[in-house]
N, C-alpha and C positions, 0 to 999 in steps of 0.2 A: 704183262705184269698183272696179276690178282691180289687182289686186299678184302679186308672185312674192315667197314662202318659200323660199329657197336652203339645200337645207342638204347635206353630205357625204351623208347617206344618211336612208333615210326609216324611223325607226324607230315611225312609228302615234301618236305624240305626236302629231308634225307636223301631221299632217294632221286628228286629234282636235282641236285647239286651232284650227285654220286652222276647221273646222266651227262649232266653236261660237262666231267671230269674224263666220262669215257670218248665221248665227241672228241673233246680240247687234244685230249693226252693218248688217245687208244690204249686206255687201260681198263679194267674189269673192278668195282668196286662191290661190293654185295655187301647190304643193311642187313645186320642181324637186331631183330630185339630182344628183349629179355624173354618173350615166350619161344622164339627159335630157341636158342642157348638151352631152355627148359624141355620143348621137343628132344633137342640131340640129345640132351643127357640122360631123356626117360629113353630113348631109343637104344642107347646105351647099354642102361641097364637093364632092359629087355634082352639083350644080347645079338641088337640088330646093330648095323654098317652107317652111323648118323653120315657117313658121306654121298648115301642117295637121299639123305636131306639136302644138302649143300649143293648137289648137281641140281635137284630141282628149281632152287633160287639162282642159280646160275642160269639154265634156262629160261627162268620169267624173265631173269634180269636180260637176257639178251633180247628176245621176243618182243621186252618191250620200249629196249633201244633202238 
């Protein structure tokens, strides 16, 4: 299972809790903030793929569970 964590800003909570959701549940949680969200959408309108945005935090996200 994959989810997104939205939250204003990423204060290490986040992403602390999103961790120990993936350990508990073996599921995939990835924290977006509000400057991700603004990445993809300028990626966007660049006319590039924001889902090699999203594979990247998916990768940190595992690398650093």
């Amino acid at each position: 299972m994959f989810g997104f964590l939205v939250s204003r800003k990423n204060d290490g909570l986040d992403i602390q809790r999103a961790y120990r959701r993936l350990d508990k549940e073996r599921k995939v949680i990835i924290c977006l903030t509000d400057e991700d969200l603004i990445a993809m959408l300028q990626m966007d309108a660049d006319g590039e793929d924001a889902t090699s945005y999203v594979q990247n935090l998916y990768r940190t996200f595992i690398d650093k569970s």
